[in-house]
C-alpha positions, -999 to 999 in steps of 0.1 A, spaced: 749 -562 -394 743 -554 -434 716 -533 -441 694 -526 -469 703 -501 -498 677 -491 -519 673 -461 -532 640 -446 -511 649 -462 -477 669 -446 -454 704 -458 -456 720 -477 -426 685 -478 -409 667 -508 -420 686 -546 -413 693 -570 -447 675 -598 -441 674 -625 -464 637 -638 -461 627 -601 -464 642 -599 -495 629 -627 -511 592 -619 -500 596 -584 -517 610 -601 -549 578 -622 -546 556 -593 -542 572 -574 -570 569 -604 -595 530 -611 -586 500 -601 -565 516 -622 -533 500 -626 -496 526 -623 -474 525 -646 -445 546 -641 -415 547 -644 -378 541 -612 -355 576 -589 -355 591 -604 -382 587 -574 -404 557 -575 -430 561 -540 -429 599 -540 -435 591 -562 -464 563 -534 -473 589 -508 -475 608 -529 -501 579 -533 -524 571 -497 -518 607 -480 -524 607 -500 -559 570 -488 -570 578 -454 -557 609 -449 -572 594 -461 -611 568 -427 -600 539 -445 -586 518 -438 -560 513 -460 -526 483 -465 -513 482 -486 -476 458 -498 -458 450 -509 -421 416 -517 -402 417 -491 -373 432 -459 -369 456 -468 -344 470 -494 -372 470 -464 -396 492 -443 -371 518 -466 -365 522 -473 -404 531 -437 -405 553 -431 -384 575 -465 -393 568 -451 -430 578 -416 -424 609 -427 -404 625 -452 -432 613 -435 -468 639 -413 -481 623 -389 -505 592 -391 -502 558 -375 -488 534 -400 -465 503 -389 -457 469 -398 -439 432 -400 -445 409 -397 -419 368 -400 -415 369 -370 -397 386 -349 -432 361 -338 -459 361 -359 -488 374 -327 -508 401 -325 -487 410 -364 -486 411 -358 -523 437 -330 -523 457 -351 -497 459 -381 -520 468 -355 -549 501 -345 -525 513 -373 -513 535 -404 -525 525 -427 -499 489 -428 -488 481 -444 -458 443 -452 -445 412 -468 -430 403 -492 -456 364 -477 -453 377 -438 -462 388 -455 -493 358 -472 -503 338 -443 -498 354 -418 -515 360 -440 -552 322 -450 -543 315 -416 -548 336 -408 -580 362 -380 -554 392 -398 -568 403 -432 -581 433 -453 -587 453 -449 -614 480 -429 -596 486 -459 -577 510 -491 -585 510 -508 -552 481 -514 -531 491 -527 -495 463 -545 -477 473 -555 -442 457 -577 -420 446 -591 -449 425 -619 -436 397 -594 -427 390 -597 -469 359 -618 -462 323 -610 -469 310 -575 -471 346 -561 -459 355 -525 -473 388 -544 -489 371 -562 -511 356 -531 -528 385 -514 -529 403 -541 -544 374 -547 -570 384 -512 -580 421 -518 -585 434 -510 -621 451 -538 -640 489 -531 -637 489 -524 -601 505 -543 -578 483 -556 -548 502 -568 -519 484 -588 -485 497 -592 -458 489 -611 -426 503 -634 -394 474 -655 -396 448 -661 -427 426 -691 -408 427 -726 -411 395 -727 -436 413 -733 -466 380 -718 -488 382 -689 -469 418 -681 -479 414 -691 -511 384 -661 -510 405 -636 -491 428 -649 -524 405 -639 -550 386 -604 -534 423 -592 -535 432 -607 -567 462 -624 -551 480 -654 -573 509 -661 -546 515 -667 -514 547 -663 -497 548 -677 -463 572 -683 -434 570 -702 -401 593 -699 -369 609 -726 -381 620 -720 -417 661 -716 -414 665 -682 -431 636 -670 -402 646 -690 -370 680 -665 -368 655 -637 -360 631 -660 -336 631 -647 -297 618 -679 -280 587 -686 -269 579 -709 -243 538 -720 -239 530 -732 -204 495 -747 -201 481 -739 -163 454 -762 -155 432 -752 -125 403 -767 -104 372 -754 -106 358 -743 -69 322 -771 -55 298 -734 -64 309 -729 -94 305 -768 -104 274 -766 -91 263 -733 -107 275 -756 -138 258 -788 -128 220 -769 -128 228 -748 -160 240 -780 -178 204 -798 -164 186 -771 -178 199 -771 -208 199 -809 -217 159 -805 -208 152 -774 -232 170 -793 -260 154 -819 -252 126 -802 -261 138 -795 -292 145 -827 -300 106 -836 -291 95 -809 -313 119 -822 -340 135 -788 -347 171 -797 -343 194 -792 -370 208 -828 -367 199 -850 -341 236 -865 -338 247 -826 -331 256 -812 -293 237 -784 -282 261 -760 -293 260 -721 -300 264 -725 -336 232 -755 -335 213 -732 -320 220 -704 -339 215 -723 -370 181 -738 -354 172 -703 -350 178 -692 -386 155 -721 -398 127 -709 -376 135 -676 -386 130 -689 -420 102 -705 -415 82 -676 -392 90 -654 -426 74 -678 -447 45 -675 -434 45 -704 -408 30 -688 -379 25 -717 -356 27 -729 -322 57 -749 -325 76 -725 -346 69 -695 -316 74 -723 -289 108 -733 -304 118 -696 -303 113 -690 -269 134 -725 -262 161 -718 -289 164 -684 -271 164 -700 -233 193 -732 -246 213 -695 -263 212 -679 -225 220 -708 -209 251 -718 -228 263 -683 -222 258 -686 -184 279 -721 -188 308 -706 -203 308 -675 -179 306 -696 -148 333 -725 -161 359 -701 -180 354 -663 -165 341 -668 -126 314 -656 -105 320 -616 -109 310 -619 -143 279 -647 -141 264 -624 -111 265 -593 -135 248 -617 -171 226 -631 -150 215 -595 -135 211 -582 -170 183 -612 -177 164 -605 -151 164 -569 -155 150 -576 -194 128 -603 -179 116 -572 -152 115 -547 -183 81 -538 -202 101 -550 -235 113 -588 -217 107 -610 -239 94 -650 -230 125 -668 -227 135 -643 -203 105 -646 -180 99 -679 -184 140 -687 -177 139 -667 -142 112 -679 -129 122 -721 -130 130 -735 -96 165 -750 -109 171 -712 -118 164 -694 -85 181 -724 -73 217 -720 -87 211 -676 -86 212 -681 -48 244 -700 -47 262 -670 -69 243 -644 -46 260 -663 -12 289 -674 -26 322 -657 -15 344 -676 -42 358 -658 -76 376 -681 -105 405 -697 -92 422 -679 -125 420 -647 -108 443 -659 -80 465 -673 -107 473 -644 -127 480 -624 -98 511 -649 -89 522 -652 -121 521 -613 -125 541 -610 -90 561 -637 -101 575 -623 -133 574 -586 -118 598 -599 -90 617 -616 -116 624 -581 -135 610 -551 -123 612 -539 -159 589 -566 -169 559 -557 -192 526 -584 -187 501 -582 -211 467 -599 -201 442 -611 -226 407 -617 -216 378 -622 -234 352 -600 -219 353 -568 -207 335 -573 -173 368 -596 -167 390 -574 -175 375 -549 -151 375 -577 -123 413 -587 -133 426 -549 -135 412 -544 -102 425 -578 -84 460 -569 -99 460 -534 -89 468 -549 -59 500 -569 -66 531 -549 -52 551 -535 -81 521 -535 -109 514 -505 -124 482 -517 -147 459 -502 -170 429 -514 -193 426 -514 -232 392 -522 -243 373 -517 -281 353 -486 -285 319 -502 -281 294 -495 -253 311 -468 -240 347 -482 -242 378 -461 -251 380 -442 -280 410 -450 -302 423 -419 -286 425 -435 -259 437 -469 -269 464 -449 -284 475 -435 -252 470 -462 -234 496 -479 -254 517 -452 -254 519 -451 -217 530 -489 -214 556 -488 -241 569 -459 -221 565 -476 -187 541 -456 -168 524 -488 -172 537 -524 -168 509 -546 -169 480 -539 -198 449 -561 -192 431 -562 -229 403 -576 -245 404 -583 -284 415 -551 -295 452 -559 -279 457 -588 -303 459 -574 -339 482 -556 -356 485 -530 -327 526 -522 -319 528 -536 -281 558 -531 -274 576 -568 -264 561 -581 -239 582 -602 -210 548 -622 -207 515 -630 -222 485 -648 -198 456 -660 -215 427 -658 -190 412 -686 -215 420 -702 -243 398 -688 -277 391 -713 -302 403 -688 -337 436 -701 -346 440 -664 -360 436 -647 -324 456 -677 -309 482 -662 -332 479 -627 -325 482 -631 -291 508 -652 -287 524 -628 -308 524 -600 -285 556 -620 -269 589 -630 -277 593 -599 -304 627 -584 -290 641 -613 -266 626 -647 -250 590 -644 -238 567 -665 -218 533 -674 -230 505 -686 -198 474 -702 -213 452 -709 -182 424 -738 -189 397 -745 -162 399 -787 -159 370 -803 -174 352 -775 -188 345 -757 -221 383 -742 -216 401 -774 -229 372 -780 -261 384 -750 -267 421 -753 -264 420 -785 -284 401 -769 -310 425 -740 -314 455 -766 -312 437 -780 -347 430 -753 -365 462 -738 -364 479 -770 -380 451 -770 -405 462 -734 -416 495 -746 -418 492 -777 -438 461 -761 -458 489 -730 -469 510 -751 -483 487 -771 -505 465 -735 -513 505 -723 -528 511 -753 -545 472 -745 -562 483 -711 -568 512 -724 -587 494 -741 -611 472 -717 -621 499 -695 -628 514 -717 -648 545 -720 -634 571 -747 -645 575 -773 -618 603 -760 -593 602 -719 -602 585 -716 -573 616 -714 -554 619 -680 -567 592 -674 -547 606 -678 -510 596 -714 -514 
């Protein structure tokens, strides 16, 4: 094995790779978006572009969206720079002392919001800095602190994204493009031959399952209600578009118009009535998905929470007027009597067993997508011989504090755990160590989180992915749709690059220099 020598890195620590090396070349040459599948080293690449900045006497400044992110950067960063001081910033340090920490040290490593705050307040600004690292770069949409710190980059310095998964909307790349200033893209798929070397394989089994007769008729009565409350809509000609489903983003687009309207000054019957059925459709499209893709656990415990607004002195309408329909008391008896739980749950637990008897060193990571799931999946497979679980959930609501998360994680890398069971917050960025397996309790319809999570596998030898999809529900729209996007990002990337190009002015074929 070569490795890479450059003065600031380590010597005989960090492997040569030849993809690596052309990404940092790209990165040095112009503002580049970087990219690259999960554990194929964007940071490595990072460390490049920073050892050549560093070493001309600029500063580094890098940043990540959580804290946990942040930690991890510093200790690869501290490990493989040779030389050089990293340090961290931190909400919970002064602003005067953030100031004297970025005064010290070579590489700066932070929350992207600690940043934005402090040159918002005049504490410090950027002109000590000639690389600016943005990763998970895709978060530079809308009102996200990247973009203001990148509106505050000095011309000069080098601005570097980097991501496993920028979206299939090809207008919101080109966006995440521009709020970063970023002219290039260098990108690299499994596939490419200078990348497939490094590739573990992955192998994607789709489990279908059959959804239990209470649960399809839970379904069957929340579907009814819903075709008559749009219905209703339809009547009261407040639909979007006639030709549309009754969808969550119709409705929630129905319900900015009225919105709209009610602000305006339009204070009628219909506009109040459509509301209250805009709001009923919303709650009964929730209950749909939790029945078809989570289970019964999870329904019971949404369906308690309506009732206990529609009981509360603040309830609002839809609430009362939803609890009280026949076809509603109906279908809340058969999940009040009912002994059955998704046929997923019974799933999981044999492929956990399966791959634990397989290897008792295996490590299973188990995405969900809502944390009263995850509670009913840790506590089924708490009960598989040999599994040694534990929960990572987001810091909402009284979740775990990235203290937490952070030990959590610790503990499964080590071993005390072997199986994780994780909402969201497992799928980005976070250093999991490789996984044997990856089950999707459902299938999510982001191509970005698709990616993530798959991700989690695979990293340091052959892993198995387990996407399970509840037969003709809202699971397969939603596998299809994820299926779609992702080729969209894929095919939209290379046309976006080719865009770039032009703009830059490059002669036709130079962009080989860049990884291309």
């Amino acid at each position: 094995m070569e490795y890479v020598d450059v003065p600031g890195i380590v010597r005989d620590r960090l492997e040569d790779r030849r993809y690596q090396a052309q990404a940092a070349k790209a990165c040095i040459g112009s503002d580049t978006l970087v990219i690259l599948p999960t554990a194929l080293g964007k940071t490595s690449i990072a460390l490049r572009v920073a050892a050549h900045v560093l070493n001309k006497g600029k500063k580094v400044l890098m940043m990540a969206p959580t804290k946990p992110l942040v930690d991890q950067h510093e200790g690869f960063f501290s490990s493989f720079l040779d030389g050089y001081s990293v340090v961290l910033l931190n909400g919970s340090m002064t602003p005067d002392k953030r100031a004297e920490v970025i005064s010290q040290g070579d590489f700066v490593i932070s929350t992207p919001q600690c940043i934005a705050n402090d040159l918002e307040s005049g504490r410090y600004d950027l002109s000590p800095f000639g690389l600016v690292i943005y990763d998970e770069a895709h978060k530079a949409v809308g009102g996200y602190a990247y973009v203001d710190v990148a509106s505050r980059v000095l011309p000069g310095t080098i601005s570097m994204g980097m991501t496993a998964s920028p979206g299939s909307d090809l207008k919101k790349v080109e966006e995440i493009c521009d709020n970063l200033s970023l002219t290039d893209i260098f990108v690299r798929t499994e596939e490419d031959p200078d990348v497939s070397p490094y590739v573990h394989d992955t192998y994607v089994n789709r489990i279908c399952v059959n959804m239990p007769k209470d649960l399809l008729d839970i379904s069957a009565i929340l579907k009814k209600l819903l075709d008559e409350y749009f219905g209703e809509l339809l009547a009261m000609r407040l639909v979007v578009n006639p030709n549309w489903p009754a969808s969550t983003k119709h409705l929630l687009s129905i319900g900015q118009s009225l919105q709209s309207r009610l602000a305006r000054g339009e204070r009628t019957k219909t506009i109040f009535r459509g509301l209250t059925v805009q709001s009923i459709c919303i709650k009964l499209l929730k209950a749909i998905d939790y029945a078809e893709t989570q289970g019964m656990s999870v329904l019971r415990s949404y369906l308690g929470r309506i009732e206990a607004d529609a009981e509360g002195e603040g309830g609002s309408r839809a609430d009362r007027e939803l609890v009280a329909l026949p076809k509603y008391q109906e279908m809340r008896r058969i999940t009040l009597e009912s002994p059955v739980e998704h046929p997923k749950v019974s799933r999981i637990m044999g492929l956990v067993s399966k791959v634990l008897d397989g290897s008792a060193d295996s490590k299973i990571i188990v995405f969900t997508q809502y944390r009263e799931t995850c509670d009913v999946i840790s506590e089924k497979l708490a009960k598989v011989d040999g599994a040694r679980v534990c929960k990572l959930i987001g810091q909402s609501n009284g979740g775990q504090k990235q203290k937490e998360q952070i030990g959590t994680l610790s503990d499964f890398r080590e071993g005390r755990y072997n199986v994780v069971v994780s909402t969201s917050v497992g799928e980005e960025g976070l250093d999991i160590t490789s996984a044997n397996a990856v089950i999707f309790y459902e299938p999510v319809p982001s191509e970005i989180r698709t990616i993530q999570r798959r991700g989690r596998t695979g990293r340091k030898n052959d892993g198995e992915v387990y996407v399970l999809i509840a037969a003709g529900t809202l699971d397969e729209v939603t596998e299809q749709a994820s299926r779609r996007k992702e080729q969209q990002m894929r095919d939209g990337l290379e046309l976006l690059r080719r865009d770039l190009a032009k703009k830059r002015g490059l002669p036709r074929g130079q962009t080989d220099l860049f990884g291309f």
